[in-house]
C-alpha positions as CSV (number, residue, x, y, z in Angstrom):
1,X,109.1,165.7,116.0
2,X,107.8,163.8,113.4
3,X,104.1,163.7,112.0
4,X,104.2,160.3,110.6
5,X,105.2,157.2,111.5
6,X,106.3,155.8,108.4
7,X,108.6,158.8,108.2
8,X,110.2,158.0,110.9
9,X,110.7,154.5,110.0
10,X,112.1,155.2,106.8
11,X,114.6,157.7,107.9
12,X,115.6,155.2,111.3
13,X,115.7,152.5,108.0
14,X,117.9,154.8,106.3
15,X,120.2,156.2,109.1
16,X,120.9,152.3,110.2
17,X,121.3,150.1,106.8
18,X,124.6,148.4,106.8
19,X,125.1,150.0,110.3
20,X,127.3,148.3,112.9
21,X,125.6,147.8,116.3
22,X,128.3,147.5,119.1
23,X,127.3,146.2,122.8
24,X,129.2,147.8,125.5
25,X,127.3,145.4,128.1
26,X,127.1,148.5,130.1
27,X,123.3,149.5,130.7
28,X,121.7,153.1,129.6
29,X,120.1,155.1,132.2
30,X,116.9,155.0,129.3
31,X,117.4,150.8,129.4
32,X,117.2,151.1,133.3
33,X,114.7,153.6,133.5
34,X,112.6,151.0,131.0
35,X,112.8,148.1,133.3
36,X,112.4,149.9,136.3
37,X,108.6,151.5,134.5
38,X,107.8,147.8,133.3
39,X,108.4,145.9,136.9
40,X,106.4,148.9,138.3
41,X,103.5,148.2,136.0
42,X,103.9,144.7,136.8
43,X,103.4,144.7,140.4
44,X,100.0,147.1,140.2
């Protein structure tokens, strides 16, 4: 979606400055899916 990088950054920069970030302590499918691709490339 976006062609540079530090575009992205600064809009992610923008989008979260002064930003709360709230912790459900529930885990994401994306956080699980994460884990489950790094313990995979682990045991190969």
């Amino acid at each position: 979606m976006f062609t540079d990088s530090r575009l992205c950054v600064a809009i992610v920069d923008r989008l979260t400055f002064n930003g709360a970030i709230t912790q459900t302590g529930t885990a994401t499918y994306l956080l699980a899916h994460t884990k489950a691709q790094a313990e995979r490339a682990e045991a190969s």
